[in-house]
N, C-alpha and C positions, 0 to 999 in steps of 0.2 A: 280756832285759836286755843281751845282748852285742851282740844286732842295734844297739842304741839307741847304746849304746859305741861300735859301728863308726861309724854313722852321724853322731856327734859328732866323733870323729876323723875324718872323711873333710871334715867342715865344717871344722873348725878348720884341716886343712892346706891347704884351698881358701883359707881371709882367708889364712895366713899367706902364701903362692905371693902371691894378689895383693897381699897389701903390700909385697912385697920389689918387684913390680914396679912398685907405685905409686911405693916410694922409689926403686929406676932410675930411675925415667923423669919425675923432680921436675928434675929440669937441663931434659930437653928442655920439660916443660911449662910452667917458666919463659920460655924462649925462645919457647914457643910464645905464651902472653901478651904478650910483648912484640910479636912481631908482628902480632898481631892487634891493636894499641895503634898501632904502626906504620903497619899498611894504612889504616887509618880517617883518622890526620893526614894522611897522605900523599894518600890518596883525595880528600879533604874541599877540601884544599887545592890539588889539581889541578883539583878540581871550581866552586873560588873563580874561580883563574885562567882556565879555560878560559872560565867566563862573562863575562869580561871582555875577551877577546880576541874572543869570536866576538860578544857586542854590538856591536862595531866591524865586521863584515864582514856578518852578517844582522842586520836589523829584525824579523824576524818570533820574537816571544818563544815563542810553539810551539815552534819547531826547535829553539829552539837550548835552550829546557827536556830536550826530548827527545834530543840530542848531549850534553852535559854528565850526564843521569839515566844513558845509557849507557854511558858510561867511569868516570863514578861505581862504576855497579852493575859494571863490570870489574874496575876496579882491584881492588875487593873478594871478588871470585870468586877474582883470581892469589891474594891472601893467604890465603883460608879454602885454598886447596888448598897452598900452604907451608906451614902448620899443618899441616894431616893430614900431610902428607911427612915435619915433624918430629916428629910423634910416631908414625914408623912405622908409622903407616896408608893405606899405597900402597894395598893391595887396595881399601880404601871410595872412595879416590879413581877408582880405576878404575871400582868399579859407580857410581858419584857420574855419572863422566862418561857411561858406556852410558846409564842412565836418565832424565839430562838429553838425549842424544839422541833415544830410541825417545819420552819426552815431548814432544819439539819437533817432531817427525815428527807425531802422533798430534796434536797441535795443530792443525801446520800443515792437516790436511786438514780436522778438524774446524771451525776459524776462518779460512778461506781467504779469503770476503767481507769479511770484515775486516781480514786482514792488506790485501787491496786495495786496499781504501779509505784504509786508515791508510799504505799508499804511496804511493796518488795523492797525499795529502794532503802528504806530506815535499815529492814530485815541483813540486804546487802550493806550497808555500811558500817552494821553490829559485826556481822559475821566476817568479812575481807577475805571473801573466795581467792580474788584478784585487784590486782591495782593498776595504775597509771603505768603503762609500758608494757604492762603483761601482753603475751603474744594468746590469745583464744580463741578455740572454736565453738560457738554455739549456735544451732538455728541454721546452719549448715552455711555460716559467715565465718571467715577466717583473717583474722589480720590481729592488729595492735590496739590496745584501749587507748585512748586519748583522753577520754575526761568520762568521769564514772557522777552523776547525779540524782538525785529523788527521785528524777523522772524517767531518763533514758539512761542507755550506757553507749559510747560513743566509740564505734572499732574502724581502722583508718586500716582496709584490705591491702595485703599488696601492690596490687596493680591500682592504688591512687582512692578509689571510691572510699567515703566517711559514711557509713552504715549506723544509725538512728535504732537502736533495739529497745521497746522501752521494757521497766525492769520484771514486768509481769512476766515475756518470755523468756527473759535470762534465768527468773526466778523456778519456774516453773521447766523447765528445760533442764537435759545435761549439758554443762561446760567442762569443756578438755581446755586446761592451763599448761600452756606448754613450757611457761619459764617456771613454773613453781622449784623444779628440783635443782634447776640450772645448767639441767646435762641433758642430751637427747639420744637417740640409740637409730643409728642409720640400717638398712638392712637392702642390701643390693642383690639379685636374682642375677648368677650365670651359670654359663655352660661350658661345657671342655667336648672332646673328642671323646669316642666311648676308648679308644686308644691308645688315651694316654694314660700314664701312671698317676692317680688319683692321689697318692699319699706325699707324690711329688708335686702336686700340682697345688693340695694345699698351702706344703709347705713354703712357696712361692708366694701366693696371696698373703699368707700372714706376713711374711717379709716386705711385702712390697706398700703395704699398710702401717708401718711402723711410724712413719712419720708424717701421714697426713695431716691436713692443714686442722687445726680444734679440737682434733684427737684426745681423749683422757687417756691418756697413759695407765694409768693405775688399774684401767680395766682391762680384760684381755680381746684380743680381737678371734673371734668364733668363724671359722668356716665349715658348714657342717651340710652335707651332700643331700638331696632333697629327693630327686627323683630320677628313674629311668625315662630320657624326653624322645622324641620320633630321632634325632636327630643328636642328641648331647645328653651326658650326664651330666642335668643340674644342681647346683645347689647354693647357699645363703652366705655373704658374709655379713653379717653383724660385729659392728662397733659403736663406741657410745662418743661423740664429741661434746665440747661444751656449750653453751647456748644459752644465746641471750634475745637475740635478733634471728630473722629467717634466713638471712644472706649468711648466720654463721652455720646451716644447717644444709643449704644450699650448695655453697662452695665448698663443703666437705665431701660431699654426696661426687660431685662432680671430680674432683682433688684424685678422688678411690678408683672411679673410674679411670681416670687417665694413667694412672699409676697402677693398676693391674695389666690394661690393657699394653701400657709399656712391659711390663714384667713379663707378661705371656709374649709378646715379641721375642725378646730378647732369652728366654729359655725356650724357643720353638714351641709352645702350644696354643693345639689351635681349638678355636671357638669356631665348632665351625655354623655354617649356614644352614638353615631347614633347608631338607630335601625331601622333595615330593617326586612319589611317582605316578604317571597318568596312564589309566587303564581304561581306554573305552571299551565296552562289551558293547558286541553286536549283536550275536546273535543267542541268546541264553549263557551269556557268561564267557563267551569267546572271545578268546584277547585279541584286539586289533594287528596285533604281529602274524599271527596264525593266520588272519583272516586276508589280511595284504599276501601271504604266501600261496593262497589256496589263489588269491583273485593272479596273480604273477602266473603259477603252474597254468592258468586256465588261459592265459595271453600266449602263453610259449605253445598249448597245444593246436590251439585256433591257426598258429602260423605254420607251423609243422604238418597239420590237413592242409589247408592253404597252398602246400609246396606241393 
């Protein structure tokens, strides 16, 4: 029974100790509400204005969600730690801050490809290599961006497939932007006859080039002779059309084609076909015609003893 006493008594004087300290420390806990009331306006409304002022300096609403979410989630960190100060809890703020360190360490190693990518990604969003619609190739993926983010960068290939790149190999990688200039340069490989008159035959192709379909006029169209082939003197036409989309690069390419190979009809020149010639060696380098004459003479003299 006297244990049970003690043990009442030793309760009772433990609430009384902390109420006396509850009612101390009603002044600072007031104040400490208030600033926790305080950080929030204050935060909320730096976090209004900062969106407003960096909408005007980046376009890209990623960053600047991410700049603003960040001084946001600051602002709020100095306040919760002003609170604990005033209600003379230094020590929690101390281990507060060790354990937000040895966790951001222990992060950092465990989510490393990630924080990468989500860097590249700020990096990309500063810099605007490319944007929404651009036509790119990197990583040996070839289509259209769709949506450019932190993490990945999103390319919708031709032939349908949506390709997931995240930004560390975009970052880290060459990218060929095809729409940057707005104009692209076609360059088509043909042949003529070694027979024909070459200086006529250019002058046909530029003519028949004249009005393909995205064509830049303002630039000239190039046919410039390449090579002596088994078969045909080759060479190059370049021209540059305009471009936005693959289909405008596409059905120019095709456009030229059909429209020289019209031209070369209709002025007779020909394109003509590889011609091979086949030489079996029989017997150290003897040509199969020789050697079909020798086996013939040797048939005709067989019949000729024979008679």
């Amino acid at each position: 029974m006297n244990n049970i006493n003690k043990a009442i008594e030793l309760l009772l004087g433990k609430l009384e100790n902390w109420g006396e300290h509850i009612i101390l420390m009603l002044p600072n806990m007031a104040v400490a509400i208030i600033l926790i009331i305080i950080t929030f306006v204050v935060a909320r409304f730096v976090r209004n204005g900062l969106d407003k002022v960096i909408g005007r300096i980046s376009h890209s609403a990623a960053i600047n969600n991410l700049i603003s979410t960040i001084l946001y989630i600051a602002l709020l960190a100095v306040g919760f730690f002003f609170v604990l100060s005033v209600l003379q809890l230094d020590k929690v703020v101390i281990s507060l801050l060790a354990g937000v360190g040895i966790i951001g360490l222990a992060l950092g190693f465990a989510f490393q490809d990630i924080a990468a990518n989500f860097i590249s990604g700020i990096i990309i969003a500063v810099q605007k290599p490319f944007g929404v619609g651009d036509m790119i190739e990197t990583n040996d993926y070839f289509g259209v961006i769709e949506r450019v983010s932190l993490r990945t960068l999103d390319v919708r290939q031709p032939s349908g497939e949506l390709v997931k790149l995240p930004n560390k190999m975009v970052f880290e990688n060459p990218v060929t932007n095809y729409s940057n200039g707005g104009t692209r340069r076609i360059d088509l490989d043909v042949g003529v006859s070694y027979a024909e008159d070459l200086e006529r035959v250019q002058q046909v192709a530029i003519e028949a080039l004249q009005d393909v379909k995205n064509r830049v006029k303002t630039r000239d169209i190039e046919v410039m002779y390449d090579s002596f082939g088994d078969s045909s003197i080759n060479f190059k036409v370049r021209f540059w059309v305009n471009y936005s989309r693959q289909i405008d690069f596409v059905s120019a390419k095709s456009d030229a084609i059909i429209r020289i190979k019209k031209a070369f009809d209709a002025n007779d020149i020909m394109i003509p076909f590889p011609i091979r010639t086949l030489d079996f060696a029989i017997k150290g380098g003897e040509k199969l015609s020789e050697h079909l004459e020798q086996l013939q003479q040797g048939k005709d003299g067989r019949k000729v003893s024979e008679e």
